[in-house]
C-alpha positions as CSV (number, residue, x, y, z in Angstrom):
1,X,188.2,52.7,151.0
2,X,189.0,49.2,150.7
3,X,193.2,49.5,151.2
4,X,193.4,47.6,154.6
5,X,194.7,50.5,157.1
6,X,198.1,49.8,158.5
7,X,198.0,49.9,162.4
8,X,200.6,52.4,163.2
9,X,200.3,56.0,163.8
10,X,200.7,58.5,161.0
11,X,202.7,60.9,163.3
12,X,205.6,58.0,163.8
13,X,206.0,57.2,160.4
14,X,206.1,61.0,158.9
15,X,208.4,62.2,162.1
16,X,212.1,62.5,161.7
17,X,214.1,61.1,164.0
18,X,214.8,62.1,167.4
19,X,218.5,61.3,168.8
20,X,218.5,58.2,170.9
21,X,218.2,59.3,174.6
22,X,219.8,57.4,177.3
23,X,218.4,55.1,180.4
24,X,219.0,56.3,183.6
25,X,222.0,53.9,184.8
26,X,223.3,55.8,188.1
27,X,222.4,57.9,190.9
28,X,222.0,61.3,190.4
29,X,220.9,64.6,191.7
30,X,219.3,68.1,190.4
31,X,217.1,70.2,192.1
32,X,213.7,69.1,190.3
33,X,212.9,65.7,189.2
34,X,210.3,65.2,186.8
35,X,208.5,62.3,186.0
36,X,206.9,61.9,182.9
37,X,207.9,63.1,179.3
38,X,205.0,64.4,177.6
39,X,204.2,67.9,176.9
40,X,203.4,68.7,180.4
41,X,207.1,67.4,181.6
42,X,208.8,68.8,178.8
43,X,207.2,72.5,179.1
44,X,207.9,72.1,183.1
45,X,211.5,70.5,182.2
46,X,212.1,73.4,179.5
47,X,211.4,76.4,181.8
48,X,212.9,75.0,184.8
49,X,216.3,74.7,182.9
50,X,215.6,78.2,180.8
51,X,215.7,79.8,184.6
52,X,219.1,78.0,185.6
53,X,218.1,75.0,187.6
54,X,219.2,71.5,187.3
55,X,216.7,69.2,185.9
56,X,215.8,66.0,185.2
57,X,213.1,64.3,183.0
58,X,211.9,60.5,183.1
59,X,210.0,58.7,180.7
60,X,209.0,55.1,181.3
61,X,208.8,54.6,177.6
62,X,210.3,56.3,174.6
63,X,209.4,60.3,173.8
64,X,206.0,60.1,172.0
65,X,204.9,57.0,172.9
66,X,202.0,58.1,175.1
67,X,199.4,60.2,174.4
68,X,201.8,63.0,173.6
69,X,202.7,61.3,169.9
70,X,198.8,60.0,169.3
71,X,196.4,62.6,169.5
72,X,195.2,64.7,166.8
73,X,197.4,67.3,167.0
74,X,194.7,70.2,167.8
75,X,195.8,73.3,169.7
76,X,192.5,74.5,171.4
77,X,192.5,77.8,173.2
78,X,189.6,77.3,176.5
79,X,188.2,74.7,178.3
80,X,185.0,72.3,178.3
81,X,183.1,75.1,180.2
82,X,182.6,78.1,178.9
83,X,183.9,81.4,180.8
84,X,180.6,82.2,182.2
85,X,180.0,78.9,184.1
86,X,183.2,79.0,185.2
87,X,182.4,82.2,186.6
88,X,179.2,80.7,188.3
89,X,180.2,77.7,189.4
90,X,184.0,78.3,190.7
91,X,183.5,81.6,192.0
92,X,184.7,85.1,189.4
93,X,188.0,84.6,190.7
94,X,188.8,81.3,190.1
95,X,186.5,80.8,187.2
96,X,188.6,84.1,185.7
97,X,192.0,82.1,186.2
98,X,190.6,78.9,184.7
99,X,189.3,81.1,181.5
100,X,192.6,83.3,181.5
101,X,195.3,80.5,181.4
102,X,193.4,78.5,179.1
103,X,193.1,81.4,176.4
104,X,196.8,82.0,177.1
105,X,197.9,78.6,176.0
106,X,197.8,78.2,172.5
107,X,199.8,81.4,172.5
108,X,202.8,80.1,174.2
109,X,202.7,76.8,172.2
110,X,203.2,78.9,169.0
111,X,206.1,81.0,171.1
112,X,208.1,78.3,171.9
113,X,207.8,76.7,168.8
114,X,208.8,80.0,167.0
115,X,211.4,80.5,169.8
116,X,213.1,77.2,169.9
117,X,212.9,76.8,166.2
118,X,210.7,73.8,166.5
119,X,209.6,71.9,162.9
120,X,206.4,70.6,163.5
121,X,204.5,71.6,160.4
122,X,202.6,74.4,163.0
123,X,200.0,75.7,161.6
124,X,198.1,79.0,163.2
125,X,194.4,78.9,161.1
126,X,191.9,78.6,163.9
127,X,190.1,76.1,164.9
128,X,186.2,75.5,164.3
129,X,183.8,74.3,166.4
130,X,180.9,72.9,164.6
131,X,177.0,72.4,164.9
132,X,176.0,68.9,163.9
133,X,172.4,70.2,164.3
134,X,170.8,73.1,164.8
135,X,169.5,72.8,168.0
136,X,173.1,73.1,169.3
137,X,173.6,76.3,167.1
138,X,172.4,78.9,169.7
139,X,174.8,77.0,172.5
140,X,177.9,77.9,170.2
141,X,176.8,81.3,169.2
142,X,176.7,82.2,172.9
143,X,180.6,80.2,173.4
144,X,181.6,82.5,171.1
145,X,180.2,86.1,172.3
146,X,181.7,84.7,175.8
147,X,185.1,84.7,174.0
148,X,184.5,87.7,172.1
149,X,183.5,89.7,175.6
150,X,187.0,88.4,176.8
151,X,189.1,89.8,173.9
152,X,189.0,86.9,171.7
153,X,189.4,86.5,167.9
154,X,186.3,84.9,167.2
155,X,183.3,84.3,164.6
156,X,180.1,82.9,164.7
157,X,179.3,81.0,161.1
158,X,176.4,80.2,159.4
159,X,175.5,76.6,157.3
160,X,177.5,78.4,154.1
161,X,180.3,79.8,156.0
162,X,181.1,76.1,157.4
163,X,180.1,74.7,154.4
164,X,182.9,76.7,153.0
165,X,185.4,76.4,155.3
166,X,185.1,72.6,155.6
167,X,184.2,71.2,151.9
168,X,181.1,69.6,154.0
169,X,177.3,70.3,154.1
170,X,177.3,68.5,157.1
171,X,176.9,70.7,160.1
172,X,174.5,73.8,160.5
173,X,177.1,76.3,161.4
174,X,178.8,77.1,164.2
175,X,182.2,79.8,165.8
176,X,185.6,80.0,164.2
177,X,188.6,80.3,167.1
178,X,191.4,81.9,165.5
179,X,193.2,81.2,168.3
180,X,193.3,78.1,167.3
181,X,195.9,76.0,165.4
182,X,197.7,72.5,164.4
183,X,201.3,70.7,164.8
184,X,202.6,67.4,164.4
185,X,201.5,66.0,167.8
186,X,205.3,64.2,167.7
187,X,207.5,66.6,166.3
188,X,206.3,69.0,168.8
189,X,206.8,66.8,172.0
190,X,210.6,65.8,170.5
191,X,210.8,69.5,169.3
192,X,210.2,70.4,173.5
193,X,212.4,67.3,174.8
194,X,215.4,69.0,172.1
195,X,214.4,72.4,173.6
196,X,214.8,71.7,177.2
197,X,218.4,69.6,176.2
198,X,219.7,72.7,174.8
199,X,218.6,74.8,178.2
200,X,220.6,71.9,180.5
201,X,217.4,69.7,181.1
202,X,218.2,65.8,181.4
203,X,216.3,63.5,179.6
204,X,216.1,59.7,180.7
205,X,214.3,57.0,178.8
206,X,213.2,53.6,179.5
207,X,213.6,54.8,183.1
208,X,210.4,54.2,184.7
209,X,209.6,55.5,188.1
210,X,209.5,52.7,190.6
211,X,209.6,54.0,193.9
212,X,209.2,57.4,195.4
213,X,210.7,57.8,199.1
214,X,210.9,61.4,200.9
215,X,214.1,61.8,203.4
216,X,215.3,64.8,204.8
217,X,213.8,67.4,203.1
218,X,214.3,66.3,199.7
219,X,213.1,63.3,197.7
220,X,214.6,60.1,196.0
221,X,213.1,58.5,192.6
222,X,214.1,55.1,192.2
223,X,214.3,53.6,188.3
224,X,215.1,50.4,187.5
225,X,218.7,50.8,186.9
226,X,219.2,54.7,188.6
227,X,218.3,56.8,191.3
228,X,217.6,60.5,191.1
229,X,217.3,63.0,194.2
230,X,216.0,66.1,194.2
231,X,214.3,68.7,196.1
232,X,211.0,68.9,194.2
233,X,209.2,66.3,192.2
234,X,206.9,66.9,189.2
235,X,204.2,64.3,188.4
236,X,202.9,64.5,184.5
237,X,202.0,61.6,183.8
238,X,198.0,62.1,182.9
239,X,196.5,59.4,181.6
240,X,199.5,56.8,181.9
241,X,199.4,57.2,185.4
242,X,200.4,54.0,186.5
243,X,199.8,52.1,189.9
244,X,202.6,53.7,191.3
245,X,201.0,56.7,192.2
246,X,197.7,55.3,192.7
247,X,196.1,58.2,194.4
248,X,196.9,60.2,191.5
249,X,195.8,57.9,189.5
250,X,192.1,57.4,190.7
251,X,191.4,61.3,190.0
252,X,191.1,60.7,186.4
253,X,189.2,57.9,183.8
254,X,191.1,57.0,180.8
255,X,189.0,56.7,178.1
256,X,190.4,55.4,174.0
257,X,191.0,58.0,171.3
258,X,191.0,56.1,168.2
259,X,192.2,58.2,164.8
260,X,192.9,57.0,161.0
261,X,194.4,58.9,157.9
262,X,193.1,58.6,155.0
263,X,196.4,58.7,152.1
264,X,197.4,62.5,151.0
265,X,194.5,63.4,149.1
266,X,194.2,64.2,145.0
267,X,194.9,68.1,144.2
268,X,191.5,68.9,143.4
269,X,190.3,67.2,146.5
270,X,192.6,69.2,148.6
271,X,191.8,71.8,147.6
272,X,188.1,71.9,148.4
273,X,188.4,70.1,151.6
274,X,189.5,72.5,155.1
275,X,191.3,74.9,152.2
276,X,192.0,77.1,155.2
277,X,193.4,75.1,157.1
278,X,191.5,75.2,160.0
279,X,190.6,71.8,162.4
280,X,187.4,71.2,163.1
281,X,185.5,69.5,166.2
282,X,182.0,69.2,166.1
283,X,179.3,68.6,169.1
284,X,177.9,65.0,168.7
285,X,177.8,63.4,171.8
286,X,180.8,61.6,171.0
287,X,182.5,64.4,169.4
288,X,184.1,64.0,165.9
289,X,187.5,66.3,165.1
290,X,189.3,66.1,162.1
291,X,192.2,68.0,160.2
292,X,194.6,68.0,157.8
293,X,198.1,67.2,157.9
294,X,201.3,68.7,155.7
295,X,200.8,66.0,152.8
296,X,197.3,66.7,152.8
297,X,195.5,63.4,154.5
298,X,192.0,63.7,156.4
299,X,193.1,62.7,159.9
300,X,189.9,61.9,161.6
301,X,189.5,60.9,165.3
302,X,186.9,59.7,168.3
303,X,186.4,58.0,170.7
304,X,186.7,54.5,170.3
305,X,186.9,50.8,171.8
306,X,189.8,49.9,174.3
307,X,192.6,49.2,173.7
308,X,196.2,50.4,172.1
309,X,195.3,49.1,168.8
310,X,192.2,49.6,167.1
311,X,190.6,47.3,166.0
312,X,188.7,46.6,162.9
313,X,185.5,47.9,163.7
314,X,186.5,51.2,165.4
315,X,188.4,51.4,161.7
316,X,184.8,50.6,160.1
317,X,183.1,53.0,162.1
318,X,185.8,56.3,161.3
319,X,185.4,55.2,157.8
320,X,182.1,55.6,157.7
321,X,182.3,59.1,159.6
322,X,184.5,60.3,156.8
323,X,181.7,59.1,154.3
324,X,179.3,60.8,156.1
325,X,181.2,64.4,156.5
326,X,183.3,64.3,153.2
327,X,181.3,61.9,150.7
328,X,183.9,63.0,147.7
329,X,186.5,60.6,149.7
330,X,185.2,57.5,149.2
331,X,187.5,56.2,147.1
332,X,190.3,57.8,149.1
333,X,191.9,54.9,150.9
334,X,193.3,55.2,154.5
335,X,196.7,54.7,155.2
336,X,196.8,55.1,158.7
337,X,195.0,54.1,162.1
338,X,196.0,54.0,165.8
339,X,194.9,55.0,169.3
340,X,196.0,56.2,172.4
341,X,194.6,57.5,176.2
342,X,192.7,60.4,177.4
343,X,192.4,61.5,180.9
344,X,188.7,62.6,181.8
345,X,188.6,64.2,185.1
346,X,185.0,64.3,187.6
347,X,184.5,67.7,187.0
348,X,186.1,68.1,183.1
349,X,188.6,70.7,184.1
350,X,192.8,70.2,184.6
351,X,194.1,69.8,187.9
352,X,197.1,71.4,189.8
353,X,197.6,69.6,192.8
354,X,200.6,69.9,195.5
355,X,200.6,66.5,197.0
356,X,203.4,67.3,199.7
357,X,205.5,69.8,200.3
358,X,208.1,69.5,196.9
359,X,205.5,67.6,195.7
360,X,203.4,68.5,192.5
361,X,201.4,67.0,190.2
362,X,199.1,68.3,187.0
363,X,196.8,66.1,184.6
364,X,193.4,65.9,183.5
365,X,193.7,67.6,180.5
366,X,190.0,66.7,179.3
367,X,191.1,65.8,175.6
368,X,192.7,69.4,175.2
369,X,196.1,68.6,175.9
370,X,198.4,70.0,174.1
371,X,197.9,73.7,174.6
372,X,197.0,73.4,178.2
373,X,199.4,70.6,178.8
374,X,202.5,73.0,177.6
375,X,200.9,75.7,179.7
376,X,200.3,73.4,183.0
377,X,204.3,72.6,182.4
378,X,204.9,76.2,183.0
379,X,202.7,76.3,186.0
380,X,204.3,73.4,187.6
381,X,208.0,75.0,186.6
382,X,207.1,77.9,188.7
383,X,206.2,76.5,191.7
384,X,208.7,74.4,191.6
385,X,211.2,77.4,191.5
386,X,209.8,79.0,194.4
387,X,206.9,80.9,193.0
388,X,203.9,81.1,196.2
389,X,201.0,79.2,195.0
390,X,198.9,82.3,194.7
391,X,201.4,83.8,192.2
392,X,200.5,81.4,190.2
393,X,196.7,82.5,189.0
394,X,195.4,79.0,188.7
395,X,193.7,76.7,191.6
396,X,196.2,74.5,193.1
397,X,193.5,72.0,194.4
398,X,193.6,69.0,196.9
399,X,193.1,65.5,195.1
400,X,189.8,64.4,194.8
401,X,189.3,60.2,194.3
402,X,186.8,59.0,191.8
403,X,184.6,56.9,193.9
404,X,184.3,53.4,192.4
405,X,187.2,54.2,190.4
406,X,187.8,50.6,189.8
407,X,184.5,50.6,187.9
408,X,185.3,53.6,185.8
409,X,186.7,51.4,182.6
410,X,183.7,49.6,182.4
411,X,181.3,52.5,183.0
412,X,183.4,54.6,180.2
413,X,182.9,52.0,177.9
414,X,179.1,51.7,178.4
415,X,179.1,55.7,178.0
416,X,181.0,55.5,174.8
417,X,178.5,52.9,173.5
418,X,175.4,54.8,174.9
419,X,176.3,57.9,173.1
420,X,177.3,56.3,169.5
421,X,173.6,54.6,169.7
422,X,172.4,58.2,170.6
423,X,174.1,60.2,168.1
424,X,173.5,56.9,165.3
425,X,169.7,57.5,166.3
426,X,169.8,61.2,166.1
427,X,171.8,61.5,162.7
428,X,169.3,58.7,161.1
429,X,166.5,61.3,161.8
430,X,168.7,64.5,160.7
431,X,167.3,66.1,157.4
432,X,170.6,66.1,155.3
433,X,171.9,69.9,154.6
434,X,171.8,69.9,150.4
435,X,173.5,74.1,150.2
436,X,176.7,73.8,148.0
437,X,180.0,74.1,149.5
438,X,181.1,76.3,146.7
């Protein structure tokens, strides 16, 4: 692969165009504001107009440019803990709404995009979740008969059965998710902001939120060049939380994701590599997910250095990933490479929070954000039309400051480069899998 990678994301320069969407230039009122366009403000701006309310949606930026248009475009059903521990550690009734609403939530990205007529190459094929050695098999095998006790479509795989599914002799097995699925991370989030236009919603770009005041019951967001007021205020910002809601800001750790794309791959390749269609994540410590997209490119991602741009070592090292899983592409060039921010929260689930009365706020998506993201946007629409909090069937929690936040960047980094030494040491002592992929 020597083809030098151009630094741009692959989702921008195969996305068709979205209409240009104004700034914010006056005052204005409805009766939710939300702030933030990203799949959680979208989904929350998109049901709040669907139910006859006046809405209006701010995005400091342009639609996309967050992590919205950069990650991998994985829809994941669940969370990072698995039903039962949710269960134990959060109580059966909370840990039962955690589970619940994250199994729901690949379902109603795939509704609205067959609803609203979104094109964003969605593709419903499952999603695998694979060993990179076999001590970690038995973990997965009991993932999966958590899921299955709870209605899910799953499987457990062996070494051949991922070995098919993948093209790789890499990993030792593993569950299959049918749940599971892929879109175009972009089209989707500008499929949602086109969605929500045609239900009434507003949409506002390069109108940042400066200042937020509370008066008289109802609250006033102040943009550079506007004003909106409105009786409730939505906060989806996640991981581009800014300073201006600082609080909300020190509940989570941003931490790099860092994907390239190799070029659209030769026929025969394609057709032995994922020829299902399914996405893949597997569990090194610094997890490896890859997929492919409609032109049939590898798009392979982890974490990586800081930074909006990789650089050319975080290239380097993805390059060497694909080697390692898919040796057949090494003369595959990439075409493709570019990063963007995760929110990690303290405890690795999403958080609800009502800050104030009219005041709510959900982020922390864990590096599962599209599925849970939509659905959170639901959650937040229906507490902002009225609905009690207990109605809702998901913890609406109190915000919880990482200590030492200011430290967090500099810890995350030394945990990213703990665990690639870790999983470099571990894989150098792995016996190689030889079975076949046929």
């Amino acid at each position: 692969m020597t083809t030098p990678a151009a630094t741009g994301s692959l989702w921008s320069a195969t996305c068709a165009p979205l209409e240009p969407l104004p700034q914010l230039r006056a005052a204005t009122r409805a009766e939710v504001a939300v702030i933030g366009a990203g799949y959680t403000g979208l989904s929350a701006a998109l049901h709040v107009a669907a139910a006859g309310a006046a809405v209006v949606a701010l995005e400091a930026a342009q639609l996309g440019d967050g992590g919205s248009g950069l990650n991998g475009g994985q829809v994941i059903a669940g969370l990072k803990h698995d039903p039962d521990l949710l269960a134990a550690h959060y109580g059966e009734r909370i840990g039962s709404q955690l589970a619940a609403r994250s199994a729901e939530a690949p379902d109603l990205v795939f509704d609205l995009i067959r609803r609203h007529s979104i094109e964003c190459d969605a593709v419903r094929a499952g999603w695998l979740q694979l060993a990179a050695s076999a001590s970690q098999l038995p973990l997965l095998q009991r993932r999966a008969e958590q899921w299955r006790r709870r209605g899910a479509d799953v499987a457990v795989l062996s070494d051949r059965d991922a070995a098919q599914l993948t093209g790789s002799t890499r990993y030792c097995g593993g569950w299959l998710d049918r749940r599971g699925g892929t879109v175009h991370p972009l089209a989707y989030v500008r499929g949602l902001a086109r969605a929500a236009m045609s239900c009434g919603a507003r949409i506002f770009t390069c109108s940042a939120a400066e200042k937020l005041s509370h008066s008289g019951g109802e609250w006033r967001v102040d943009t550079p060049r506007g004003s909106v007021v409105a009786r409730t205020v939505i906060l989806a910002t996640d991981a581009y939380t800014d300073r201006s809601f600082d609080a909300l800001r020190r509940t989570v750790v941003t931490v790099p994701s860092i994907q390239v794309a190799t070029a659209p791959l030769p026929p025969d390749l394609r057709a032995s590599i994922l020829p299902g269609g399914q996405s893949v994540s597997d569990t090194k410590r610094l997890l490896c997910y890859f997929r492919l997209d409609a032109a049939g490119r590898v798009v392979l991602g982890t974490r990586g250095a800081f930074g909006d741009v990789p650089n050319p070592a975080s290239t380097a090292a993805h390059e060497r990933a694909l080697r390692e899983i898919f040796p057949a592409l090494a003369g595959v060039p990439l075409e493709y490479r570019w990063g963007g921010f995760v929110a990690l929260t303290r405890d690795g689930l999403p958080h609800l929070h009502e800050l104030a009365p009219g005041l709510l706020a959900g982020l922390g998506y864990n590096g599962r954000g599209i599925a849970m993201a939509t659905a959170m946007g639901r959650l937040l629409a229906r507490r902002a039309l009225g609905e009690s909090a207990e109605s809702l069937q998901f913890p609406v929690t109190p915000l919880q400051p990482i200590r030492l936040h200011g430290l967090s960047r500099l810890a995350a980094r030394v945990t990213i480069r703990y665990l690639q030494v870790r999983d470099a040491l571990e894989q150098g002592s792995r016996r190689p899998l030889h079975r076949s992929a046929a």
